[in-house]
C-alpha positions in Angstrom: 146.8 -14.1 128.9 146.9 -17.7 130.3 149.3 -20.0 129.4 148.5 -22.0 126.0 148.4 -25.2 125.7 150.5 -27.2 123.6 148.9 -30.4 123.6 145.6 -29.1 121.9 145.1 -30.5 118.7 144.7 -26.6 116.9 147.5 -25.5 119.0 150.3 -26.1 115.7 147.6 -25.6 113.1 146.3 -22.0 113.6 145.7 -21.5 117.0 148.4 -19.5 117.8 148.5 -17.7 114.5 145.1 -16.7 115.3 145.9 -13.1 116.8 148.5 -12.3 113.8 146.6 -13.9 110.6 143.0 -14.4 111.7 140.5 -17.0 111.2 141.8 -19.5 108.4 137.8 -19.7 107.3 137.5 -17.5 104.5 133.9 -17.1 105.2 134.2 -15.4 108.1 136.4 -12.5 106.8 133.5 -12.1 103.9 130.9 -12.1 106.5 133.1 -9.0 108.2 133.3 -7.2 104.6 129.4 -7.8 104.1 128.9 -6.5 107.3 131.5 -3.2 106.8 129.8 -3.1 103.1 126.3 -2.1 105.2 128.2 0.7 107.0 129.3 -1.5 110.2 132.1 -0.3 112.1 134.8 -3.0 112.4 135.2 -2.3 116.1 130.8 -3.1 116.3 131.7 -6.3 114.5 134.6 -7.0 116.9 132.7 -6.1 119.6 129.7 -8.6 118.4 132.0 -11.2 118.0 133.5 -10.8 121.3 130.0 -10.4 123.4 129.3 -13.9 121.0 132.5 -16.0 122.1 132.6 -14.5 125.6 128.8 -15.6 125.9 130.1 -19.3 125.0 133.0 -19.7 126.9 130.5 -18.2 130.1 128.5 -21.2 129.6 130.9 -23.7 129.2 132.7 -22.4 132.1 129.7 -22.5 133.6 128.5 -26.1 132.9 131.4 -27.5 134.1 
């Protein structure tokens, strides 16, 4: 894991709660129990969401 960067402006506000509370956006966890209410496994969402944000960070990386 690389080292985190204090000055970014999430970094006190949620960022590094992110991997012991989750997303703060309410919607999102309803979008996962819509998703699981349609027979979805939770590690398929996971999965989607990770192909999804690795996709992005590829391209910014990318752009750079």
């Amino acid at each position: 894991m690389k080292d985190r960067k204090p000055s970014h402006p999430d970094f006190y506000e949620g960022l590094m709660d992110w991997p012991f509370y989750g997303p703060r956006d309410s919607e999102i966890a309803d979008l996962v129990f819509a998703l699981a209410d349609h027979g979805i496994r939770l590690a398929d969402i996971e999965a989607a969401i990770k192909q999804r944000l690795q996709a992005w960070l590829d391209t910014i990386e990318r752009d750079q």
